[in-house]
SERO-4910 file (N, C-alpha, C, O; in steps of 0.05 Angstrom, whole numbers):
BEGIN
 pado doro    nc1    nc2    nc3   cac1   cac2   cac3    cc1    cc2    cc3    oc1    oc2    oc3
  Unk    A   3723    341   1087   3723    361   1108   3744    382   1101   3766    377   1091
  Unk    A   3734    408   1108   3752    435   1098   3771    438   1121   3766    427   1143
  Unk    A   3797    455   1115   3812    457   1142   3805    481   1150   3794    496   1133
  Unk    A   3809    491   1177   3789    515   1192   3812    523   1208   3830    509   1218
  Unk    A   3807    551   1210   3830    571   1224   3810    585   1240   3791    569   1240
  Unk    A   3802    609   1258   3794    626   1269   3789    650   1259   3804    662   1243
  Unk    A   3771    655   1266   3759    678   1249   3775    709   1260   3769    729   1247
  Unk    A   3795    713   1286   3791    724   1300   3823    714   1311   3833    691   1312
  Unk    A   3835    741   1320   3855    733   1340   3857    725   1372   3849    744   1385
  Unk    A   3862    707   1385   3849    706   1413   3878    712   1432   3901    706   1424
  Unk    A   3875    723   1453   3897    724   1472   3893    724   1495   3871    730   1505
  Unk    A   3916    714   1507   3917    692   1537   3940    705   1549   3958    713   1533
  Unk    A   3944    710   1577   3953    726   1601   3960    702   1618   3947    681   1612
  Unk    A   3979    701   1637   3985    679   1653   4011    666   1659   4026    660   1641
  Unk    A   4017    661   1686   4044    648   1689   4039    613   1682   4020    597   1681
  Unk    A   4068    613   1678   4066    581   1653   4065    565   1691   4059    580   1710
  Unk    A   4070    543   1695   4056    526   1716   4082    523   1719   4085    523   1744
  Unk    A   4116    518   1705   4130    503   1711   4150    528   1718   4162    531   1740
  Unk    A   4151    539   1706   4172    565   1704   4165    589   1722   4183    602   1733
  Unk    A   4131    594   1724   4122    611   1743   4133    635   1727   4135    655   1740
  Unk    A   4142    636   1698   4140    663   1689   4117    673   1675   4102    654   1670
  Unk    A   4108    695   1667   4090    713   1665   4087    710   1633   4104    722   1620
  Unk    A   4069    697   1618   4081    702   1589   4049    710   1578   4028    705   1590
  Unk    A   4053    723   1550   4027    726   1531   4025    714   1505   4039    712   1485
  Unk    A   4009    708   1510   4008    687   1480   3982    694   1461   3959    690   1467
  Unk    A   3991    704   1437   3957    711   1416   3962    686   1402   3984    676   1400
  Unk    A   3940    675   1391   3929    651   1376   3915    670   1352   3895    684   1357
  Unk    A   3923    668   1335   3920    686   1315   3915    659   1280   3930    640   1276
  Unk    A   3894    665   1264   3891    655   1240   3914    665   1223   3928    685   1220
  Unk    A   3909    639   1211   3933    633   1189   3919    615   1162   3897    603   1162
  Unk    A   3938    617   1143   3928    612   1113   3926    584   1116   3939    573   1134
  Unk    A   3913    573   1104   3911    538   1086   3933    534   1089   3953    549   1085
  Unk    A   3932    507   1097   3961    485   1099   3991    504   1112   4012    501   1100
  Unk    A   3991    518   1130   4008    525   1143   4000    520   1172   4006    538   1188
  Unk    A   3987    497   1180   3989    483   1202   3985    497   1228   3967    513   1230
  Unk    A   4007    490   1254   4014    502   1271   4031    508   1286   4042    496   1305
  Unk    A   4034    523   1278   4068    548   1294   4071    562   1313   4056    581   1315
  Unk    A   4091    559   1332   4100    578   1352   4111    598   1340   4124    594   1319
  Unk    A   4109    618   1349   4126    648   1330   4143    655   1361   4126    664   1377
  Unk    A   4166    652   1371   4171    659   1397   4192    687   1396   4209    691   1379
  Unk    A   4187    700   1412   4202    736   1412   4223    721   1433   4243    731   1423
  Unk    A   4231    708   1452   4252    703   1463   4271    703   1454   4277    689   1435
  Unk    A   4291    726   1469   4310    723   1455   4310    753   1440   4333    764   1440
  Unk    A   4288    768   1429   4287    784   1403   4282    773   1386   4282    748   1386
  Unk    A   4278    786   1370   4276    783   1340   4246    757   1348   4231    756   1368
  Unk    A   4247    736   1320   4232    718   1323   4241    691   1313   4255    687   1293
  Unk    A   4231    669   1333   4245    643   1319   4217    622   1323   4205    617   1344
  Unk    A   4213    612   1296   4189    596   1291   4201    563   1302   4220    549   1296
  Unk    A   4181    561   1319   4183    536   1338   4162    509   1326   4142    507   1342
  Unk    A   4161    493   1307   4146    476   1306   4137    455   1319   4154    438   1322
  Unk    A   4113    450   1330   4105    442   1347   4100    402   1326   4081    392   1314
  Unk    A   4128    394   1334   4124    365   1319   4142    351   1344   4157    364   1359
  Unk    A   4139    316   1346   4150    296   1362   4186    307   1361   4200    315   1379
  Unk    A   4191    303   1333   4215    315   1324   4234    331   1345   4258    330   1354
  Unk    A   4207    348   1349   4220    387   1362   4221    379   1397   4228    397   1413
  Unk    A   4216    363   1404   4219    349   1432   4237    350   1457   4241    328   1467
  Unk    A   4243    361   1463   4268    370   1490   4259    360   1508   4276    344   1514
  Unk    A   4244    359   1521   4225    344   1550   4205    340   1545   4191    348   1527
  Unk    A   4201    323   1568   4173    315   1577   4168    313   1613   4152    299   1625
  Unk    A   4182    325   1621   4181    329   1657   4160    342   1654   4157    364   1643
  Unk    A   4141    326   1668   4113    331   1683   4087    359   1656   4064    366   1659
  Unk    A   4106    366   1634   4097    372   1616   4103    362   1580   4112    340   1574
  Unk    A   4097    380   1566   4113    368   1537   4122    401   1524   4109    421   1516
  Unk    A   4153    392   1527   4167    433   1518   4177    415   1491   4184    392   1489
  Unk    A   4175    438   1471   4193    440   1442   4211    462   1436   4206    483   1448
  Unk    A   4237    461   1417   4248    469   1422   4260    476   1387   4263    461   1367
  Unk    A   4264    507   1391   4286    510   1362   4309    523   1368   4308    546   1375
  Unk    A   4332    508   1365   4355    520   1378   4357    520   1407   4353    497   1417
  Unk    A   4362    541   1425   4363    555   1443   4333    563   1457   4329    572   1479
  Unk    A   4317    556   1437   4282    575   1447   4272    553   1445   4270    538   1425
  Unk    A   4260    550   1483   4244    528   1475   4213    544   1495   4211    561   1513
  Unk    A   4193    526   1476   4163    527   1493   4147    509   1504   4130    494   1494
  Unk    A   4153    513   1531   4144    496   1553   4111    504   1556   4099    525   1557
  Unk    A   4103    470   1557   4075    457   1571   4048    476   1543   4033    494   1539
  Unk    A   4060    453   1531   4045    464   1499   4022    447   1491   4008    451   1470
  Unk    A   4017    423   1513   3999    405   1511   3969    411   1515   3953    397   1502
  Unk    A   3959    431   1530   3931    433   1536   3922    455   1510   3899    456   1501
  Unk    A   3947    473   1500   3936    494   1482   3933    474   1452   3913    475   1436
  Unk    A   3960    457   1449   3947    435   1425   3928    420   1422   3918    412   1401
  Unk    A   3916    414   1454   3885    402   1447   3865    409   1446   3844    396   1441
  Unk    A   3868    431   1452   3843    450   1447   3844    454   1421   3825    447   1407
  Unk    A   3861    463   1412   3864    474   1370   3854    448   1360   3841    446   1339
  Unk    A   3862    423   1378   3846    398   1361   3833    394   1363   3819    389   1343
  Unk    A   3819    393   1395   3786    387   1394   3774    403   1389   3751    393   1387
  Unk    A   3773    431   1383   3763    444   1367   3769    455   1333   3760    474   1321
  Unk    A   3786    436   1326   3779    431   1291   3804    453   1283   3797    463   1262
  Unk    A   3824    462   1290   3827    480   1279   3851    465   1267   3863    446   1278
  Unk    A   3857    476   1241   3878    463   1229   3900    479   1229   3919    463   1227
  Unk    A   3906    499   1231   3913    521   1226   3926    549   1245   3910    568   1248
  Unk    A   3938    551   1251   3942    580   1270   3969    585   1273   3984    566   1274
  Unk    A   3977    604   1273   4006    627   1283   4007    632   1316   3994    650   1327
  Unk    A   4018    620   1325   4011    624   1364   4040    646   1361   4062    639   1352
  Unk    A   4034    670   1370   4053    684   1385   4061    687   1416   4049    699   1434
  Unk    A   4084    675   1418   4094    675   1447   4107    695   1462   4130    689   1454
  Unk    A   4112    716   1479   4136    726   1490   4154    719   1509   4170    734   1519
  Unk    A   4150    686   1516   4162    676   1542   4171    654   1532   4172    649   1508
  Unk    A   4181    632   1557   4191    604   1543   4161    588   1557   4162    564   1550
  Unk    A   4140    593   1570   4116    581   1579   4085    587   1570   4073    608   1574
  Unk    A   4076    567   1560   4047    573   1553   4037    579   1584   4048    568   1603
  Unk    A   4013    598   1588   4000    604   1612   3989    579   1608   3984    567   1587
  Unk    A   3986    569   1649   3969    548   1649   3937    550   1653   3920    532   1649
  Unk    A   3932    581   1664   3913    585   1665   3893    575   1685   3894    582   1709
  Unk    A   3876    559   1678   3859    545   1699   3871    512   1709   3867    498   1729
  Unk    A   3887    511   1687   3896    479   1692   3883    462   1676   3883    438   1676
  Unk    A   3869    481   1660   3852    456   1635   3855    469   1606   3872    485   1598
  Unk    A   3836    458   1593   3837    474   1558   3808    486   1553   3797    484   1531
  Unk    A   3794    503   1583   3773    513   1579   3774    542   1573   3757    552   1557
  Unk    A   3793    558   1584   3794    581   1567   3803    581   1538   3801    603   1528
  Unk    A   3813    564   1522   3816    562   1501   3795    557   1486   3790    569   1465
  Unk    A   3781    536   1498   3755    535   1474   3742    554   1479   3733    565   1459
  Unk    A   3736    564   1504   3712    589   1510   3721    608   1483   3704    614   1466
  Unk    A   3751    616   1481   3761    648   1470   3753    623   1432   3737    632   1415
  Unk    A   3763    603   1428   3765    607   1405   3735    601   1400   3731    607   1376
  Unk    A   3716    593   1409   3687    593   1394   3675    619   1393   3656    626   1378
  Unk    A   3694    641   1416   3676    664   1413   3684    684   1393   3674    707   1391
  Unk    A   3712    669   1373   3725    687   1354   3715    676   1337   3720    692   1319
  Unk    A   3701    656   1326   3684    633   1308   3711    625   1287   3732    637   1279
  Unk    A   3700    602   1283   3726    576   1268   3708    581   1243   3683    579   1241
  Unk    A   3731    590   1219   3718    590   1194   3735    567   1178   3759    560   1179
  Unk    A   3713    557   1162   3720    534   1140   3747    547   1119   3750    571   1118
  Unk    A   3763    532   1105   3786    547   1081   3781    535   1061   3762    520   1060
  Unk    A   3794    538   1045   3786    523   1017   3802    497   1021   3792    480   1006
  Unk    A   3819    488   1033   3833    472   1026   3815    443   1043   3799    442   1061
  Unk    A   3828    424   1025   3809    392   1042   3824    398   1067   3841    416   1069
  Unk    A   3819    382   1086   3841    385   1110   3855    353   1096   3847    336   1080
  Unk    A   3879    355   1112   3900    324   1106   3905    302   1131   3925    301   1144
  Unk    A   3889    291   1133   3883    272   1150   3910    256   1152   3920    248   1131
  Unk    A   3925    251   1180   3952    228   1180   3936    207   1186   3917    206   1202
  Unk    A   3944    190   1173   3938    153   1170   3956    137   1175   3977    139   1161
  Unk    A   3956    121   1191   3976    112   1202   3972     74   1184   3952     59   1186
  Unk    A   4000     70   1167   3996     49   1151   3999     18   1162   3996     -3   1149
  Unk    A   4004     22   1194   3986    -10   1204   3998      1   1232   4013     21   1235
  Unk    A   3987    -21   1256   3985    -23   1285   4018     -3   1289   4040     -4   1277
  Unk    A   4012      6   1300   4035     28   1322   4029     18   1347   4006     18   1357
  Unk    A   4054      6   1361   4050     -2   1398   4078     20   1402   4095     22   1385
  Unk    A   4078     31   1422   4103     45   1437   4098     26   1471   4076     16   1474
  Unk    A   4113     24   1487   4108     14   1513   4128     22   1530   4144     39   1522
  Unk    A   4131     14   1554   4151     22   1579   4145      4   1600   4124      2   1613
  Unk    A   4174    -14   1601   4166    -35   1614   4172    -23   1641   4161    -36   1659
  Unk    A   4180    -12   1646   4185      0   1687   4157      6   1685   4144    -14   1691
  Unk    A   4143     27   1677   4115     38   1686   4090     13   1673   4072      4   1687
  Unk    A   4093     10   1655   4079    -13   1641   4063      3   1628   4043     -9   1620
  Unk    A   4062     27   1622   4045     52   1600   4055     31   1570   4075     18   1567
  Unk    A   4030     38   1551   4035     36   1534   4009     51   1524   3988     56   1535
  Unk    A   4026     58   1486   4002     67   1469   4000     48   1444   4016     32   1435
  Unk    A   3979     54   1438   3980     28   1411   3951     54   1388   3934     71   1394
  Unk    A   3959     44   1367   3947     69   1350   3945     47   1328   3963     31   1324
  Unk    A   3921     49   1314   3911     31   1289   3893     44   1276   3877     61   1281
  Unk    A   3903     26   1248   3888     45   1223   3855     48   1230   3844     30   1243
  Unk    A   3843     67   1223   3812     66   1215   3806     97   1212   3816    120   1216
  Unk    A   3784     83   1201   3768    106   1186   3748    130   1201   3733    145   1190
  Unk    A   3755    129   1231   3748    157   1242   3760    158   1272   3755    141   1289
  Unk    A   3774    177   1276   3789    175   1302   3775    170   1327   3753    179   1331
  Unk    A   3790    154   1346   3783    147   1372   3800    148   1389   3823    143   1383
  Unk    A   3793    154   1410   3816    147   1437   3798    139   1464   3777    147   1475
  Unk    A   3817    119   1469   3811    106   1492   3823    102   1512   3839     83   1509
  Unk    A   3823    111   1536   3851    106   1555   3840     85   1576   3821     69   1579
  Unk    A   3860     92   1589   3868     78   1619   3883     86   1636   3907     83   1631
  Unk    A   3877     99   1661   3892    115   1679   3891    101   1708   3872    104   1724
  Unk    A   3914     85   1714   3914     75   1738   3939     81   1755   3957     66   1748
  Unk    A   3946    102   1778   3965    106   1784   3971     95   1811   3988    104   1826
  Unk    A   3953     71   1816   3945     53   1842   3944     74   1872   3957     74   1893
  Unk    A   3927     88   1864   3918    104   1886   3889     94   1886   3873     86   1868
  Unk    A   3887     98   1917   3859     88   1931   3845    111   1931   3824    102   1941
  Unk    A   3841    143   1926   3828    160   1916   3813    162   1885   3790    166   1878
  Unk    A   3832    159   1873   3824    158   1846   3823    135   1839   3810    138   1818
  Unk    A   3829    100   1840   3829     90   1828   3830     84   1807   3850     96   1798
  Unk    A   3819     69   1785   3817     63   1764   3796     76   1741   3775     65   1732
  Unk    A   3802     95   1736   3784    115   1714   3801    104   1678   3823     99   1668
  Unk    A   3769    105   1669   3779    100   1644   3759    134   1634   3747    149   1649
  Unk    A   3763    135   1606   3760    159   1591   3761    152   1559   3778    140   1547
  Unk    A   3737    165   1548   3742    163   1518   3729    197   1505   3718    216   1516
  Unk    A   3737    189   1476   3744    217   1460   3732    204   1427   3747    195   1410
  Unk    A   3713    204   1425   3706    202   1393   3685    217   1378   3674    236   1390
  Unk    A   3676    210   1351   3656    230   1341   3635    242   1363   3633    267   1364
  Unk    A   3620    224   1380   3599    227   1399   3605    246   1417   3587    255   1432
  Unk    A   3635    255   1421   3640    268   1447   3646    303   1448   3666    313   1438
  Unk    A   3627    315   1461   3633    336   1465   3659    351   1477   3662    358   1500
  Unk    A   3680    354   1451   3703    368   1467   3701    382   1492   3705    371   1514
  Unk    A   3695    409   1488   3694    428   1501   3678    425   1530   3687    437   1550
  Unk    A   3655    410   1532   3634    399   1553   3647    382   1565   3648    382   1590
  Unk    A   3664    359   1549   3666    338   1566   3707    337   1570   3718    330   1591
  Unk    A   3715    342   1556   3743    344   1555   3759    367   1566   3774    365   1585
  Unk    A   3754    393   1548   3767    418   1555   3769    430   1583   3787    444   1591
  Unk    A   3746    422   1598   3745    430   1628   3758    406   1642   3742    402   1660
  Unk    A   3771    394   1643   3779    380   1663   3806    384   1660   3819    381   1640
  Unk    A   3813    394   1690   3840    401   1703   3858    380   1707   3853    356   1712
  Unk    A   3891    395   1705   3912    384   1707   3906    377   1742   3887    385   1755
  Unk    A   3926    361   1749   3925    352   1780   3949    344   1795   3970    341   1783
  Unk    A   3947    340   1823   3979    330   1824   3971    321   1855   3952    331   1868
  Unk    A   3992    296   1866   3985    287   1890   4002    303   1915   4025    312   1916
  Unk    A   3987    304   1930   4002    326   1957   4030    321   1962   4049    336   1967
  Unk    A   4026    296   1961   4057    280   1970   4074    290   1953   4096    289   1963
  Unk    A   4073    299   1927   4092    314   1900   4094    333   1909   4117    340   1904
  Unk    A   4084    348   1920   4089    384   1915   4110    390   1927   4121    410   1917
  Unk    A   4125    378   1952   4146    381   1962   4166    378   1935   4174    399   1924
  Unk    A   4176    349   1923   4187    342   1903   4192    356   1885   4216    359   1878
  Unk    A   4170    368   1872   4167    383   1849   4178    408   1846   4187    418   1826
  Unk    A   4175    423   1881   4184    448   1871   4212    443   1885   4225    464   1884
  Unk    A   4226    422   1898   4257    422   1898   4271    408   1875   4294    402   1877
  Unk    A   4255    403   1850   4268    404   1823   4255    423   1808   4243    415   1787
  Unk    A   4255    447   1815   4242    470   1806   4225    470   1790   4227    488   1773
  Unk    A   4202    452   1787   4178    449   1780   4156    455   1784   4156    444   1806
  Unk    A   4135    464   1783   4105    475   1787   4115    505   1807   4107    512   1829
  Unk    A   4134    515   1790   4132    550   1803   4103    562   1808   4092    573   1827
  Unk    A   4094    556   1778   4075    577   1779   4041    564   1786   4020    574   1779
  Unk    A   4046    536   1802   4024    517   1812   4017    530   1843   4032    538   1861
  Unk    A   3990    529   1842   3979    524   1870   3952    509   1855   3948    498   1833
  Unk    A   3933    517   1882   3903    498   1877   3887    519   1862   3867    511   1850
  Unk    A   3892    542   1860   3877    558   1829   3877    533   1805   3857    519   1800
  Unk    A   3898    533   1794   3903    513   1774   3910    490   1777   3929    484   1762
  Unk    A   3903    473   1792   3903    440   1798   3890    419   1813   3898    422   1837
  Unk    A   3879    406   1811   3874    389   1837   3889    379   1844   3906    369   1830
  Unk    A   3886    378   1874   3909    373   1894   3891    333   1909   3870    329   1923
  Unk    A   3909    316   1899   3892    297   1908   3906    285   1932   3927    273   1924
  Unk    A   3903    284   1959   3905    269   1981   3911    247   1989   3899    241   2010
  Unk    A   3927    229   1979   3927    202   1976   3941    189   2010   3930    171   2022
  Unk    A   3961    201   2020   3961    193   2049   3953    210   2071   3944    232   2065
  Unk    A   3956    202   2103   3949    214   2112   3964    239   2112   3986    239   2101
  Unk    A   3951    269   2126   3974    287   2123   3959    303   2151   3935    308   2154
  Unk    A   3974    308   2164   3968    340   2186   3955    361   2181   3961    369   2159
  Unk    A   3937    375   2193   3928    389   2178   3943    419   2191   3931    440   2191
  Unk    A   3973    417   2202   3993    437   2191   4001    437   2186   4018    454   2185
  Unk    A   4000    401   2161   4024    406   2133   4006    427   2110   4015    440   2092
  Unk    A   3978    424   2117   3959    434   2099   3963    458   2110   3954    473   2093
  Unk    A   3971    469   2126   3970    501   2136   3993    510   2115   3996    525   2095
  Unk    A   4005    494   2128   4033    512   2119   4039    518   2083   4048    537   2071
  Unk    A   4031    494   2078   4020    497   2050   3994    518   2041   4003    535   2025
  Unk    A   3976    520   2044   3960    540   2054   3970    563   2047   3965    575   2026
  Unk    A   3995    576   2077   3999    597   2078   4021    604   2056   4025    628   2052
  Unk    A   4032    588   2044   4063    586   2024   4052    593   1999   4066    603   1981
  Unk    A   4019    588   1996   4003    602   1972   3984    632   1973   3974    646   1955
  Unk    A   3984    636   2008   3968    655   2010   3943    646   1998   3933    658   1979
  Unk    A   3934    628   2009   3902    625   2012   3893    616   2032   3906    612   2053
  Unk    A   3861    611   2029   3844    611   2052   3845    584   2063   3841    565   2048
  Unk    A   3851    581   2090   3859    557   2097   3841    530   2090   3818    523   2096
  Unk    A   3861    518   2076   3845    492   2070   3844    462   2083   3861    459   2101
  Unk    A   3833    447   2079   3829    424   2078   3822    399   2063   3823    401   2039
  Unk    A   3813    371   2076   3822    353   2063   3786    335   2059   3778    322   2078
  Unk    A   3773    335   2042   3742    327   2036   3753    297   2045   3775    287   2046
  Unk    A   3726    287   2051   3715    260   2054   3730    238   2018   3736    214   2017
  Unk    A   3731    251   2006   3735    238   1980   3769    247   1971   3778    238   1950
  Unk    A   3785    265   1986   3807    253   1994   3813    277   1970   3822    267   1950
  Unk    A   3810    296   1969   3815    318   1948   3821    346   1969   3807    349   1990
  Unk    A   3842    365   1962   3834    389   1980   3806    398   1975   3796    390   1954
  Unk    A   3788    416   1992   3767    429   1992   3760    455   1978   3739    468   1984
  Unk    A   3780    465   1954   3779    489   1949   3762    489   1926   3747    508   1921
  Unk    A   3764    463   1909   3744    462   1884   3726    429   1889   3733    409   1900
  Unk    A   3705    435   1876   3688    407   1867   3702    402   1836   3712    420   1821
  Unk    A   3700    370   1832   3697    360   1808   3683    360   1790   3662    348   1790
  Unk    A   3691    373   1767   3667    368   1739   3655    340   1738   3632    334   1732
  Unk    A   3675    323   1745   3663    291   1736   3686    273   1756   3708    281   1764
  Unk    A   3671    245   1762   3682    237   1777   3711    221   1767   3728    212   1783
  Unk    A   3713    218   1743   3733    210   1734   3753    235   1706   3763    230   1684
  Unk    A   3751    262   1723   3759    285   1722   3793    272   1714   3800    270   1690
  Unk    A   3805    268   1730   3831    274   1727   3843    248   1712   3868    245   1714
  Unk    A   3825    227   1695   3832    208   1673   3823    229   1645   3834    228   1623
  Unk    A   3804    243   1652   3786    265   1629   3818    273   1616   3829    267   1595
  Unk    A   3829    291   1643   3855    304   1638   3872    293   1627   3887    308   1615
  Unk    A   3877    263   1627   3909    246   1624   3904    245   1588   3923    243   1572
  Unk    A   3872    248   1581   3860    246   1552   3857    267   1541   3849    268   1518
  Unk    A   3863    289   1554   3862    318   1539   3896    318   1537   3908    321   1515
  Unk    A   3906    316   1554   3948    311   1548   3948    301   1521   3958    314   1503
  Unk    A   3933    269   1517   3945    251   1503   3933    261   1472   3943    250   1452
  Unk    A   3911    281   1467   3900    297   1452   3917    312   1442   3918    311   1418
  Unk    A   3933    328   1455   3949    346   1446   3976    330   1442   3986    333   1419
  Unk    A   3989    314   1460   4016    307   1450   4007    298   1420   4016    308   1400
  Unk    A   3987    273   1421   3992    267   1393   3987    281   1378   3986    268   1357
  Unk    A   3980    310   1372   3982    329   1357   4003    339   1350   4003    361   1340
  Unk    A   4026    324   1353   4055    334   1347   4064    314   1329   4087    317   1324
  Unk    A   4053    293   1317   4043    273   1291   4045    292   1273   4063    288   1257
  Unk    A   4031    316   1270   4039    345   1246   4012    350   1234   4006    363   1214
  Unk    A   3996    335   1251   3960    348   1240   3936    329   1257   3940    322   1281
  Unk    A   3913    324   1243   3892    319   1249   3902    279   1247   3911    271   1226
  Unk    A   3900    261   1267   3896    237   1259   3879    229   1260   3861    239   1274
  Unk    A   3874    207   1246   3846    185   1239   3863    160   1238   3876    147   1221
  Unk    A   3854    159   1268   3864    126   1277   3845    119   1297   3825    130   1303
  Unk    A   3857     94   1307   3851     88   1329   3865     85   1357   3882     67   1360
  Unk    A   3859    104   1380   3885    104   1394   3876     91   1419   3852     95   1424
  Unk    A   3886     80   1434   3886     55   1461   3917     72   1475   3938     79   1464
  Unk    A   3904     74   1505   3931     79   1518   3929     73   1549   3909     84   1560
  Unk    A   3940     64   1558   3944     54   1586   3967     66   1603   3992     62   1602
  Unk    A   3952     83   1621   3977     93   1634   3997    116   1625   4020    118   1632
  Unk    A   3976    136   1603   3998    156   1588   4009    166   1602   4005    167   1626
  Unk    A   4031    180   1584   4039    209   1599   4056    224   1578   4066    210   1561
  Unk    A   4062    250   1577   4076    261   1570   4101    245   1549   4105    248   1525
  Unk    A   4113    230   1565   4138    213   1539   4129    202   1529   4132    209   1506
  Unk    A   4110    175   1533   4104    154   1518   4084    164   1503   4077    149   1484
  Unk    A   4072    184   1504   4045    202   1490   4071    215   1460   4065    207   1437
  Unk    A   4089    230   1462   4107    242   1445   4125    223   1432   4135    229   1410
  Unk    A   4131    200   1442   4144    181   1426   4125    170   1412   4134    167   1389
  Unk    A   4094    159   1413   4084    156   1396   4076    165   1381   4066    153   1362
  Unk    A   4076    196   1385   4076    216   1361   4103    219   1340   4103    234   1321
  Unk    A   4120    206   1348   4149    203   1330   4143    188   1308   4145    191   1284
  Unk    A   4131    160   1329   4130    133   1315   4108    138   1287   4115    125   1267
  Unk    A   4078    159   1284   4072    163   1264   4086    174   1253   4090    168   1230
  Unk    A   4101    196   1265   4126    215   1241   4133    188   1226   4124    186   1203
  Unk    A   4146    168   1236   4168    146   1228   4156    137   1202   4165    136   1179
  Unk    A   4131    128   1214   4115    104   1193   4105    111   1168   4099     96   1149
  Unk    A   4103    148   1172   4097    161   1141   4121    156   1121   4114    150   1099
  Unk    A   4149    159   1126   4171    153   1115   4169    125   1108   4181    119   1087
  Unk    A   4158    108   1120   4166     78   1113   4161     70   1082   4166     47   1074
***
């Protein structure tokens, strides 16, 4: 298999979800075996941000990297899109410290990069192989990932956050699966009972229900929903039979496990390319998704 860049520069408009600042980002082709790079103007001038486990500063409720002083926050949905759509390759130019979140999924990404077309390079692409079983775990949450050798990549999760809305969704990702159809559209999410939380540790600035599902898990008033409502300037909402606000339907009913497998897509894309393994994960998230992207960094050295 050849490695593939874009035929075409693509660019994205949008406040990042955590920071609520305003940033632009072009996704622009780049040569054989020069991977994928943040080019970030913060700051002036320019400072190349590599997007590896390594480059890691957080993982609160997103995954930011960091060079020096410049870091780029919630870089996970734009790395899985460049993966599930093949690309080996690209120069991302930033002007902010936040990728736009956009819709809350990695569907404007595939839309813009199929419509700039992914061209083949001369070079093979370089497949990471991981040289026997990888487990990472967390015994408070009980998440774990486990990653094993083979000969064509898979992922398989498990998303149980013992909520009686969503229950128990599982989700998978292999040759048979249509990225873009079945992965790229499914939105980030967050439970009602968080949003207070989140934004008194200055989190989801730039969140409302444009970009998220909002899932319902206890009861609530419906002038906690006003007031929330009016704190976004939208049209007054409510709370569906299936325990979701009313502003969007679901692509699929196990939508927001789709999502926990498009995260775990992109973090482990910070491994430093394309893997061919086998990946099992229960309960990802953000850290335990990036530490097991260390743990392949680790095992290539061994």
């Amino acid at each position: 298999m050849q490695q593939k860049t874009l035929g075409s520069s693509c660019s994205f408009e949008g406040k990042g979800l955590h920071t609520g600042t305003l940033s632009r980002i072009v996704v622009n082709p780049a040569p054989a075996d020069s991977g994928i790079l943040f080019r970030s103007s913060v700051g002036g001038g320019q400072t190349i941000v590599t997007p590896l486990a390594t480059k890691v500063s957080s993982t609160a409720r997103s995954t930011t990297i960091s060079e020096g002083e410049v870091p780029v926050h919630t870089i996970e949905h734009l790395m899985s899109a460049l993966t599930g759509m093949g690309i080996d390759n690209a120069i991302i130019d930033i002007n902010n410290v936040e990728v736009p979140i956009l819709d809350g999924s990695a569907s404007y990404y595939v839309d813009a990069f199929a419509k700039a077309g992914i061209v083949e390079q001369v070079s093979a692409r370089k497949w990471i192989e991981v040289p026997h079983v990888i487990e990472v775990s967390d015994e408070k949450s009980g998440s774990w990932v486990r990653i094993s050798p083979a000969d064509e990549p898979s992922y398989d999760i498990t998303v149980d956050f013992g909520s009686k809305v969503l229950g128990v969704q599982k989700a998978h990702y292999g040759a048979d699966t249509d990225y873009a159809k079945e992965i790229a559209v499914c939105r980030t999410f967050v439970f009602f009972h968080e949003i207070q939380f989140l934004f008194a540790n200055n989190l989801i600035k730039g969140g409302d229900v444009d970009n998220a599902i909002v899932i319902v898990e206890r009861p609530v008033t419906q002038e906690e929903i006003d007031a929330m409502s009016a704190s976004l300037g939208k049209p007054k909402l409510a709370v569906t039979s299936e325990g979701y606000l009313n502003n969007l339907s679901l692509h699929y009913p196990n939508e927001c496990g789709r999502h926990k497998l498009l995260d775990l897509i992109g973090d482990l894309r910070l491994c430093g390319g394309f893997l061919r393994a086998k990946v099992e994960a229960f309960k990802p998230g953000h850290g335990i998704n990036t530490r097991a992207a260390a743990k392949i960094i680790e095992s290539l050295s061994e």
